[in-house]
ROSE-4610 file (N, C-alpha, C; in Angstrom, 1 decimal, always signed):
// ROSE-4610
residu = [X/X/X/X/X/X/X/X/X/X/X/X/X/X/X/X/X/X/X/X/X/X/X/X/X/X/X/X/X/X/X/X/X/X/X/X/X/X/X/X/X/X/X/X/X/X/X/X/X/X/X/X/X/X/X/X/X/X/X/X/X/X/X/X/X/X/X/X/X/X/X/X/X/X/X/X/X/X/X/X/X/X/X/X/X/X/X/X/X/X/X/X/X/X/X/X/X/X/X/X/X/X/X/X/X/X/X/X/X/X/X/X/X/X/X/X/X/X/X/X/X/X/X/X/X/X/X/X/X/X/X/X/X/X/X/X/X/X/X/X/X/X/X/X/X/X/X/X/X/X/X/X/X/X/X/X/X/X/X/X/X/X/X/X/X/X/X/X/X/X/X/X/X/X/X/X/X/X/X/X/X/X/X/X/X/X/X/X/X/X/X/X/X/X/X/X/X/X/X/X/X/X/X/X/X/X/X/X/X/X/X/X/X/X/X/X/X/X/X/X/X/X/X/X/X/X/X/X/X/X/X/X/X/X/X/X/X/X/X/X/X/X/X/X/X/X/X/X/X/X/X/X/X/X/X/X/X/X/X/X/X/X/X/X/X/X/X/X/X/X/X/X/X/X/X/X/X/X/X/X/X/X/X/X/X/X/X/X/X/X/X/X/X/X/X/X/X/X/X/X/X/X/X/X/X/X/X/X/X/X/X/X/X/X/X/X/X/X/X/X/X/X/X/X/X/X/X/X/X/X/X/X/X/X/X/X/X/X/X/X/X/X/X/X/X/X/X/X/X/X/X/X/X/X/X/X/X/X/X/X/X/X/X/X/X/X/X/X/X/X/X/X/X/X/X/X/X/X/X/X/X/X/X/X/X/X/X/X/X/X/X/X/X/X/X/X/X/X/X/X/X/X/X/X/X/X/X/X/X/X/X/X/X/X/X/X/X/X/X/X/X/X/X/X/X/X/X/X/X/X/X/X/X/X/X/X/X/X/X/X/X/X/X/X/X/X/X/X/X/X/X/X/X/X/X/X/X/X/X/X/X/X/X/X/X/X/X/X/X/X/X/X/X/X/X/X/X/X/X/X/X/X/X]
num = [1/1/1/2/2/2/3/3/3/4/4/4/5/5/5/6/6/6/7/7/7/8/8/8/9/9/9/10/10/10/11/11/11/12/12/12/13/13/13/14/14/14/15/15/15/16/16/16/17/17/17/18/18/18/19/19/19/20/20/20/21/21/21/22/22/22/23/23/23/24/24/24/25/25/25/26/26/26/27/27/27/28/28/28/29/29/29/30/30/30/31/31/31/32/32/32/33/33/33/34/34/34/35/35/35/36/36/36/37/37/37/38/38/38/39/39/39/40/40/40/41/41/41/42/42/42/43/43/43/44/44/44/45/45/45/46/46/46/47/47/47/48/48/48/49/49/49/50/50/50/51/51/51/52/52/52/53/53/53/54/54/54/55/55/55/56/56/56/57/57/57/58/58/58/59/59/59/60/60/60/61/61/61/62/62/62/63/63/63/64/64/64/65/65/65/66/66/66/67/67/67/68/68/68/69/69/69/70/70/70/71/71/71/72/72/72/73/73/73/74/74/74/75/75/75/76/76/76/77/77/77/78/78/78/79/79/79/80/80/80/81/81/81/82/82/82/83/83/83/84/84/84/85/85/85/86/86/86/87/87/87/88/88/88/89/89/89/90/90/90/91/91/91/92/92/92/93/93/93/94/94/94/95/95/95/96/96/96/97/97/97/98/98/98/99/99/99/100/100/100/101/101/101/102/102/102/103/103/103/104/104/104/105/105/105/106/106/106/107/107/107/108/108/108/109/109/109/110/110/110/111/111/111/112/112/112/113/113/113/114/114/114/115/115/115/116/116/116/117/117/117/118/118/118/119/119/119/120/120/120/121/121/121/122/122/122/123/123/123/124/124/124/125/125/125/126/126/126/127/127/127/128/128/128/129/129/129/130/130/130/131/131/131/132/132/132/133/133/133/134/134/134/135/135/135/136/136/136/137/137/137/138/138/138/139/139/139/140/140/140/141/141/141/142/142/142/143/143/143/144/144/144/145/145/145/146/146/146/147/147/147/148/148/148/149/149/149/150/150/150/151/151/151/152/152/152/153/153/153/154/154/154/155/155/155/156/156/156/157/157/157/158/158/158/159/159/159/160/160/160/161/161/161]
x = [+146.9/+146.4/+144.9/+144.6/+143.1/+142.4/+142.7/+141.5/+141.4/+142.5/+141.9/+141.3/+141.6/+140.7/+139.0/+138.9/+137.7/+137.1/+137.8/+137.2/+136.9/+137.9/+137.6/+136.2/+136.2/+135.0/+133.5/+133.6/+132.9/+132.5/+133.8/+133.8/+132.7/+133.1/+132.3/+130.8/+130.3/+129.1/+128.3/+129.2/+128.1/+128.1/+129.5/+129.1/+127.7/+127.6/+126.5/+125.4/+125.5/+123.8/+123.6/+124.0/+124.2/+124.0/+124.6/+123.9/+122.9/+122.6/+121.3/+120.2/+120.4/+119.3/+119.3/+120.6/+120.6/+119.5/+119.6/+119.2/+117.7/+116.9/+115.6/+114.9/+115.5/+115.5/+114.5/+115.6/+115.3/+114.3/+113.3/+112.1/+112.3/+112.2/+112.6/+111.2/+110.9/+109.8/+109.8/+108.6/+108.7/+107.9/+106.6/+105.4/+105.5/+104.5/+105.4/+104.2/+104.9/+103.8/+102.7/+101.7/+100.3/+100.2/+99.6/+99.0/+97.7/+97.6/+95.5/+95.5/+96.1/+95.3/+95.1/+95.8/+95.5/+94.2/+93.6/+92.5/+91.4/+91.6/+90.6/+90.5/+90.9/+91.3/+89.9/+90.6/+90.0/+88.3/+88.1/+86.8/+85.9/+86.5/+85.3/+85.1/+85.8/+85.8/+85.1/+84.7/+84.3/+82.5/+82.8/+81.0/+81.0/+81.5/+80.9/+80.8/+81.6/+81.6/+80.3/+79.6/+78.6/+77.3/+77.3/+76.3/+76.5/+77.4/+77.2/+76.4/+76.9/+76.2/+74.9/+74.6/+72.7/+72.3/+72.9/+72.3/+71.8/+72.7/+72.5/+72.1/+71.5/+71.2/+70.2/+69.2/+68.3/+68.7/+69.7/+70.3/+70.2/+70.6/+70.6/+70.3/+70.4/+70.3/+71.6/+72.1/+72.9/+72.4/+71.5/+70.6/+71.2/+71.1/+71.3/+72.9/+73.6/+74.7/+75.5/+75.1/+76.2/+75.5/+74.3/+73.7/+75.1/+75.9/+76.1/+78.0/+78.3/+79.3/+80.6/+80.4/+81.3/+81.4/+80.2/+80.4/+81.5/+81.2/+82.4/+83.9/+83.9/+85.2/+85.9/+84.9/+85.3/+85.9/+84.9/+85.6/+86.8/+86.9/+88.3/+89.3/+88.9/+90.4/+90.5/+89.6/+90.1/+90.8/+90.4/+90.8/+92.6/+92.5/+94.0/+94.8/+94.1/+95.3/+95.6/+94.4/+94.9/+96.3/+95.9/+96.9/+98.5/+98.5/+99.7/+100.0/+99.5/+99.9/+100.0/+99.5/+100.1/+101.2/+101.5/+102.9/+104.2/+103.8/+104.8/+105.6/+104.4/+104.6/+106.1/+106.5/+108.0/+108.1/+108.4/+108.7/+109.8/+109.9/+111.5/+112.0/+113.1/+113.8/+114.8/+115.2/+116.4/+117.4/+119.3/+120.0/+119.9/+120.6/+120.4/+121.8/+122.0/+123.1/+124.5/+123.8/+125.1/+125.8/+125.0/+125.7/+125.0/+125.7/+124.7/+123.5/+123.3/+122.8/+121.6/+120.0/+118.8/+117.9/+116.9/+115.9/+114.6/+114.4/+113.5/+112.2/+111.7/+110.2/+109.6/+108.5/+107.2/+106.4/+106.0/+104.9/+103.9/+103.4/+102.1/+100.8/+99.6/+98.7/+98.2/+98.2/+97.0/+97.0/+98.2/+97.9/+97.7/+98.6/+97.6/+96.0/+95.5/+93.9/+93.5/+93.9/+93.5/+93.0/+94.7/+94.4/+93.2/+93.1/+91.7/+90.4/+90.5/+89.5/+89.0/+90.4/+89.8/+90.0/+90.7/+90.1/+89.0/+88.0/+86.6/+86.1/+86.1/+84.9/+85.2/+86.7/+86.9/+85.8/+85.6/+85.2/+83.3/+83.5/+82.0/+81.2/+82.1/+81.7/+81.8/+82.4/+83.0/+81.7/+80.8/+79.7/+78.7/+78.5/+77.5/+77.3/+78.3/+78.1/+77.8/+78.2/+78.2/+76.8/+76.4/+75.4/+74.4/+74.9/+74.3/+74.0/+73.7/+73.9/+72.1/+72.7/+71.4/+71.6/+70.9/+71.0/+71.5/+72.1/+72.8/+74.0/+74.9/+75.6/+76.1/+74.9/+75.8/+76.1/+74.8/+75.7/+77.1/+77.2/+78.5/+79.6/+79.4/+80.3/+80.9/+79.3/+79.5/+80.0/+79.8/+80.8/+82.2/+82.2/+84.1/+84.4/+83.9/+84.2/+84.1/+83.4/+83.5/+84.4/+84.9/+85.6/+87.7/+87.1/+88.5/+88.6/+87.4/+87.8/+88.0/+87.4/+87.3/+89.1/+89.6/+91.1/+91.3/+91.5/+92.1/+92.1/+90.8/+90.5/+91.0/+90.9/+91.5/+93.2/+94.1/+95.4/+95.7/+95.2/+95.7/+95.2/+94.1/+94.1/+94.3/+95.3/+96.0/+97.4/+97.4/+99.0/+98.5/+97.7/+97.9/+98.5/+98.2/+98.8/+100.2]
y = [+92.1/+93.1/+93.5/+93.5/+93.8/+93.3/+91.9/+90.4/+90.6/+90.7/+91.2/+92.2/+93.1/+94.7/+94.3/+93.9/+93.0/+92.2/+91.3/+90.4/+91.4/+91.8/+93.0/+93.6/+94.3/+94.9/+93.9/+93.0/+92.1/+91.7/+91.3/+91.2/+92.4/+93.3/+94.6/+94.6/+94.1/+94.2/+92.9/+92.1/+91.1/+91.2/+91.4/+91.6/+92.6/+94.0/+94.8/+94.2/+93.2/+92.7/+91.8/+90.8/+90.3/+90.9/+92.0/+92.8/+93.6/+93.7/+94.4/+93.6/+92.2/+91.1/+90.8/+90.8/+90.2/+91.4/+93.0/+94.1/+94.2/+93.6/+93.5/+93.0/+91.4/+90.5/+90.9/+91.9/+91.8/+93.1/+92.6/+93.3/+94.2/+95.3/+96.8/+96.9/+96.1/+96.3/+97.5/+98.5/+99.7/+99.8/+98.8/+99.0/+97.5/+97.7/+96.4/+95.8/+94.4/+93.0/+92.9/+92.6/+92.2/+91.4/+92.1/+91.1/+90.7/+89.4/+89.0/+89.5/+89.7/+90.0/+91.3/+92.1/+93.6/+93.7/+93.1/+93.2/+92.3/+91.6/+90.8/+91.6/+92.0/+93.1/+94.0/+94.7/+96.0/+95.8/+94.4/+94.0/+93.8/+92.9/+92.9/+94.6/+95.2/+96.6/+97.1/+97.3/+98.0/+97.2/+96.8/+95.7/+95.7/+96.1/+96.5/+98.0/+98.9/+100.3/+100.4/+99.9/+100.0/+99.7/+98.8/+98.4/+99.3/+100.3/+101.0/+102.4/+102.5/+104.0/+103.4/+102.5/+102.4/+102.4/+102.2/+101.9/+103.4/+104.3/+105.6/+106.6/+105.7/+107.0/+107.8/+107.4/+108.4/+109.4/+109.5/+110.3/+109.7/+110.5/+110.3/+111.2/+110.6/+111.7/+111.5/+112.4/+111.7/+111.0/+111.1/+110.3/+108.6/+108.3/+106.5/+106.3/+107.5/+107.2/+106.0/+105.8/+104.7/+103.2/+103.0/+102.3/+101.6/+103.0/+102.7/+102.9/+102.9/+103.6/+102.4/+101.1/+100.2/+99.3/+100.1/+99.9/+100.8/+102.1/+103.1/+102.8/+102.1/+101.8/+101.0/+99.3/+98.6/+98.8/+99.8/+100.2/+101.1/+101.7/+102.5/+101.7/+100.8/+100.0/+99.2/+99.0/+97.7/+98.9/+100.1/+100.5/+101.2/+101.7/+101.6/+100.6/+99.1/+97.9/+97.8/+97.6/+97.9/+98.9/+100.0/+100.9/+100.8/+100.3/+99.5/+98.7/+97.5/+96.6/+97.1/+98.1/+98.6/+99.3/+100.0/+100.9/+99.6/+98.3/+97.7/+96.8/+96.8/+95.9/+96.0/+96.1/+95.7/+96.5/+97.5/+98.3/+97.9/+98.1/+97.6/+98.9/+98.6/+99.7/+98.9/+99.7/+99.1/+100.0/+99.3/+99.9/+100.5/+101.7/+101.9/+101.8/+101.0/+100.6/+99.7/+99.3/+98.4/+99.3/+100.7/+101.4/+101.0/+101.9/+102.1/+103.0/+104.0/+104.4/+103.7/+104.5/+103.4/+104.1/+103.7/+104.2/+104.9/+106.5/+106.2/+105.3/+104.8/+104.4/+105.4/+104.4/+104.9/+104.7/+105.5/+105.7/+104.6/+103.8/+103.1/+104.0/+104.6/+105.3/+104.7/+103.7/+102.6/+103.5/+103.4/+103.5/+105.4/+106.2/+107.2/+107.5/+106.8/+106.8/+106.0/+105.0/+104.4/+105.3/+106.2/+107.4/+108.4/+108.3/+110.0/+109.1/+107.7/+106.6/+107.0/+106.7/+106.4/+107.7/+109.0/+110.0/+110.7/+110.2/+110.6/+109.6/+108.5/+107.8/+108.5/+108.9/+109.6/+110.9/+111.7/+113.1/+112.6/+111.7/+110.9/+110.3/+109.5/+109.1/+110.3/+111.4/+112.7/+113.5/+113.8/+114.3/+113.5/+112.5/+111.8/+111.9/+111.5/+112.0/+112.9/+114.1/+115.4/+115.8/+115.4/+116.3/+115.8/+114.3/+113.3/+113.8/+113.2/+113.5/+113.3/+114.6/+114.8/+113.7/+113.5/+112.3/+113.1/+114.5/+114.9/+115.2/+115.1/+114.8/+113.4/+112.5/+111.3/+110.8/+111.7/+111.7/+111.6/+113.2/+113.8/+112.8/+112.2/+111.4/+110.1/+109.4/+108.3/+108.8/+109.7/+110.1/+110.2/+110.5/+111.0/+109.5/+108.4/+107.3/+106.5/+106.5/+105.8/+106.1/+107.5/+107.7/+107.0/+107.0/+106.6/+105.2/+104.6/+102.7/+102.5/+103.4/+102.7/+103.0/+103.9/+104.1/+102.8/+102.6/+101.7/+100.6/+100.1/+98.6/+98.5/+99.5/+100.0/+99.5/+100.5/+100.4/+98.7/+98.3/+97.2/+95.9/+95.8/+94.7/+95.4/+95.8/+96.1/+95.2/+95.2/+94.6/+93.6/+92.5/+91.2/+90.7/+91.4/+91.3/+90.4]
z = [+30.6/+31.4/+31.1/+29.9/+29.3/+29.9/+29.7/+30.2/+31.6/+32.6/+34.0/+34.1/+33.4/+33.6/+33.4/+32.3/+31.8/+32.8/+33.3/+34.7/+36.1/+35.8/+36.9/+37.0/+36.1/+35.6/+35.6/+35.1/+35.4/+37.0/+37.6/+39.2/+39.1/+39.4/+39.7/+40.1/+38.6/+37.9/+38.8/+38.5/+39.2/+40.5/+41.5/+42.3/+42.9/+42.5/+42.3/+42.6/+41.2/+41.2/+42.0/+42.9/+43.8/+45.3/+44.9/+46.4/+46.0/+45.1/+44.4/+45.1/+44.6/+44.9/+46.2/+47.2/+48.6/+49.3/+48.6/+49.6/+49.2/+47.8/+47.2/+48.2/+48.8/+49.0/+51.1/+51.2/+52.4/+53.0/+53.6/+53.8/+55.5/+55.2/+56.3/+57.2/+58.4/+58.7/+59.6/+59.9/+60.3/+61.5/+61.2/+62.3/+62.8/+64.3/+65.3/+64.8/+65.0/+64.7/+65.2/+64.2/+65.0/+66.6/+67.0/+68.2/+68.3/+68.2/+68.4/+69.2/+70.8/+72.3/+72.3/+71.5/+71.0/+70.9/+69.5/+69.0/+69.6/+70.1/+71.0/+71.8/+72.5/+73.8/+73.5/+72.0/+71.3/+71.0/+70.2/+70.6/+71.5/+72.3/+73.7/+73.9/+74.6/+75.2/+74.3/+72.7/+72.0/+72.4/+72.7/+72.6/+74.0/+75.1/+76.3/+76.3/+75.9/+75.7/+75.0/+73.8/+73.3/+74.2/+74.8/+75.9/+76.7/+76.9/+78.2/+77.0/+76.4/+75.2/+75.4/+75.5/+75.1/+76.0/+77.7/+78.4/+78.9/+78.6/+78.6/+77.5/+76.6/+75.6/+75.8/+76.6/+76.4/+77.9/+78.1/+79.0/+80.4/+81.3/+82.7/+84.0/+85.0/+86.2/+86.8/+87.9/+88.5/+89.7/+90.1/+91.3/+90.8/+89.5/+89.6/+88.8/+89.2/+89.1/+89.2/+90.4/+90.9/+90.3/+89.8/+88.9/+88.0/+87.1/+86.3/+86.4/+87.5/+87.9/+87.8/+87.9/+88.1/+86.3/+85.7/+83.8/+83.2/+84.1/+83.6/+84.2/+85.5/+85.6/+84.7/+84.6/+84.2/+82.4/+82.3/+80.3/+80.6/+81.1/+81.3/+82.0/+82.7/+83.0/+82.1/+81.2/+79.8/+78.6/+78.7/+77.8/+78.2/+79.5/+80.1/+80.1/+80.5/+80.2/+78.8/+77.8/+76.4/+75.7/+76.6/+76.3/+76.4/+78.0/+78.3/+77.1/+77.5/+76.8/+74.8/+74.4/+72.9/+73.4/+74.4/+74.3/+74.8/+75.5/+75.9/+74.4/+73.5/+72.3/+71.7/+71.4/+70.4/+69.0/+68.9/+67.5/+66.7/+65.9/+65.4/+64.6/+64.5/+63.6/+63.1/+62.1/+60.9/+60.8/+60.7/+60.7/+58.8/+58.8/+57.6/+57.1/+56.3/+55.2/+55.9/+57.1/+57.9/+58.8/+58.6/+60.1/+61.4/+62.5/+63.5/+63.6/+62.5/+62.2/+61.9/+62.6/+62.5/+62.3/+61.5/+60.6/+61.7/+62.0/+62.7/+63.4/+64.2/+64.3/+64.4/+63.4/+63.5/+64.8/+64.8/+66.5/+66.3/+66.7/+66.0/+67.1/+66.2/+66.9/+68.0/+68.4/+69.1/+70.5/+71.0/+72.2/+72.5/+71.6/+71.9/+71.7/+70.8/+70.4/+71.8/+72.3/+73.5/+74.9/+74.9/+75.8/+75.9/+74.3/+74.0/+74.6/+74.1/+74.8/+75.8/+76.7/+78.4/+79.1/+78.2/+78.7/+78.7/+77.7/+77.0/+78.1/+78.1/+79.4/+80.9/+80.9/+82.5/+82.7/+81.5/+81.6/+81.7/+80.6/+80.5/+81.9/+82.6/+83.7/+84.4/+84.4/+86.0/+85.4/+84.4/+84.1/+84.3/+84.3/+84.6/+86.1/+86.9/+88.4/+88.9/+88.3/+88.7/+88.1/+86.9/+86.7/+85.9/+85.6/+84.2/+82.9/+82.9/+81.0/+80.4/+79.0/+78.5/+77.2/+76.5/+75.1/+74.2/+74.7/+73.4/+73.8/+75.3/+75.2/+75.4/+75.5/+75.1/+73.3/+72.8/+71.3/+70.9/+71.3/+71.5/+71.8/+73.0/+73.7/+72.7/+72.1/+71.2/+70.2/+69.7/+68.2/+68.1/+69.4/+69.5/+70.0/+70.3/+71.1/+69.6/+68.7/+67.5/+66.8/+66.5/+65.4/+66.2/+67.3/+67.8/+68.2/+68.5/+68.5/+66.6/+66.1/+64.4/+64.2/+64.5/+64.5/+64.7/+66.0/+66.6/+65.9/+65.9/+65.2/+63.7/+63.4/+61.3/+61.9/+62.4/+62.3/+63.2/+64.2/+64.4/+63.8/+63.0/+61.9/+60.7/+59.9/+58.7/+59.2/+60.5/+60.8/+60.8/+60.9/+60.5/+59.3/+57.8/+56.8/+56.6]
């Protein structure tokens, strides 16, 4: 009876570490997989969105509005399809310990920072029309427009990794 208690016990142990190693083994991903067309996406728009900041930096009138009026569309529908296409992406979640029980997702920021995006060019273009812009508030406008493509472009190339 000893020597089985002993194997037993043994059984036990190794089994353990066996599932120790199978559960080490297996990697819990949380944030959804890179996409290049994300970030390609995110670059062009960022390098036309820039072209449009300079073309207006030393401010505007609204008289040549409509000059500039089919730049401001065009960056806001690139930055809306972007949007889409990050909230359509694939998250994953993990069951936790073989239940059905599943490990929250994580939100991935992209496509809210996208939104503050193309809501900042909406209010940016609806002022320019209305009343154009002085070169201080297109400062304004580019600062809050940088600090949220640099979001963007930071969190979706870390997921290449």
């Amino acid at each position: 009876m000893r020597a089985w208690a002993r194997f037993s016990k043994l059984g036990r142990i190794t089994g353990c570490l066996w599932a120790l190693l199978l559960v080490a083994g297996c990697a819990v991903k949380l944030a959804p997989a890179y996409d290049n067309t994300i970030v390609t996406g995110l670059t062009k728009a960022n390098e036309e969105t820039s072209v449009l900041f300079a073309s207006v930096a030393a401010g505007t009138t609204k008289d040549t509005f409509s000059n500039r009026e089919d730049s401001y569309n065009k960056e806001i529908g690139a930055f809306d399809a972007l949007r889409i296409q990050a909230i359509a992406r694939p998250t994953p979640s993990a069951p936790i310990g073989g239940t059905a029980t599943q490990i929250p997702r994580l939100q991935a920021p992209t496509a809210n920072v996208l939104t503050e995006i193309r809501d900042a060019l909406i209010r940016m273009r609806d002022t320019d029309k209305r009343a154009g812009l002085s070169s201080t508030q297109v400062v304004g406008f580019k600062q809050s427009y940088e600090i949220s493509i640099d979001q963007a472009l930071t969190y979706e190339k870390a997921l290449q990794r």
